[in-house]
N, C-alpha and C positions, 0 to 999 in steps of 0.2 A: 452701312454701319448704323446700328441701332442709333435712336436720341438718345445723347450722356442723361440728361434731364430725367427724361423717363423713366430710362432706369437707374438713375441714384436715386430718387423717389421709392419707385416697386422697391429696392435692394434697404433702404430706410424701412420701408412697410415690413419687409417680411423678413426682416435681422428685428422688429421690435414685436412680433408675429401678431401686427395687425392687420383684422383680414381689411377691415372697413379703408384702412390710408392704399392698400396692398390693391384693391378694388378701381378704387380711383387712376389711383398710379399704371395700374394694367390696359383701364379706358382707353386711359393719355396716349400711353406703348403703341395699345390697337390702332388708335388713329392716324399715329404717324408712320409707323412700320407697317400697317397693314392696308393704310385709306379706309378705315373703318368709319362707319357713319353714326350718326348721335345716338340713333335708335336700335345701332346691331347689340351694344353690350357685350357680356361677358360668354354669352351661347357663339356670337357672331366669332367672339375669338376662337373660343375652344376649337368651334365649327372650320373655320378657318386653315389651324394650325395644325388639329388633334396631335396623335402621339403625348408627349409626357404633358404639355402645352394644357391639354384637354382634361386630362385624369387628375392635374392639380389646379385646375378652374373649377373641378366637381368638387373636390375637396373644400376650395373655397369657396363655392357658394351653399355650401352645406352648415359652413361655419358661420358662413352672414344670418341663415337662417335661425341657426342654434343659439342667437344672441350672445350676452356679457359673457357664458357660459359655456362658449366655446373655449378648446383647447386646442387651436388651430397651430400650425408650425410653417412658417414662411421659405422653409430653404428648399422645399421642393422645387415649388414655385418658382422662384427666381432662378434658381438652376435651370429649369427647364426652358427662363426664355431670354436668361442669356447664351443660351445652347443654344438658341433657334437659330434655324440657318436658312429660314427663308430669306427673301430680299426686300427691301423698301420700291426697289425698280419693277414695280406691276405695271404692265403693257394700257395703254391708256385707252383703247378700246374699250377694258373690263367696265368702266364707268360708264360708258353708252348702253348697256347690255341693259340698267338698273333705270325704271324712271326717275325722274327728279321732280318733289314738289308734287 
């Protein structure tokens, strides 16, 4: 089960369609839901999830690029990764596979 936190956060980011709080909040998501690391970012998710997951991370980081003057829209987003239906339970080998430090 996703982190509540995480995503009342993301689902606050992208009901106010801020991409920048929306950014963060997706981080927070990745790392708990995915064991994503400090340096994968927002490529590492997409990378990760793809399908809808992927094509509204492109969205939003086209927005982060586009400054004050974006006219980003959050409901994609958050739809697509309270849809996710991967699992928090990754096999704990996967973290051997990656060096550390």
């Amino acid at each position: 089960r996703p982190n509540n936190q995480s995503l009342v956060a993301l689902r606050k980011a992208c009901s106010a369609n801020d991409p920048q709080g929306a950014r963060l909040a997706l981080l927070h998501w990745g790392a708990w839901q995915l064991g994503m690391g400090p340096g994968e970012g927002l490529d590492g998710i997409a990378g990760r999830c793809g399908g809808e997951i992927a094509g509204a991370i492109r969205e939003l980081d086209r927005s982060l690029f586009a400054g004050p003057d974006s006219d980003w829209q959050g409901d994609k987003l958050f739809s697509a990764v309270r849809d996710y239906k991967g699992t928090k339970e990754r096999p704990e080998q996967d973290h051997c596979l990656y060096p550390t430090g």
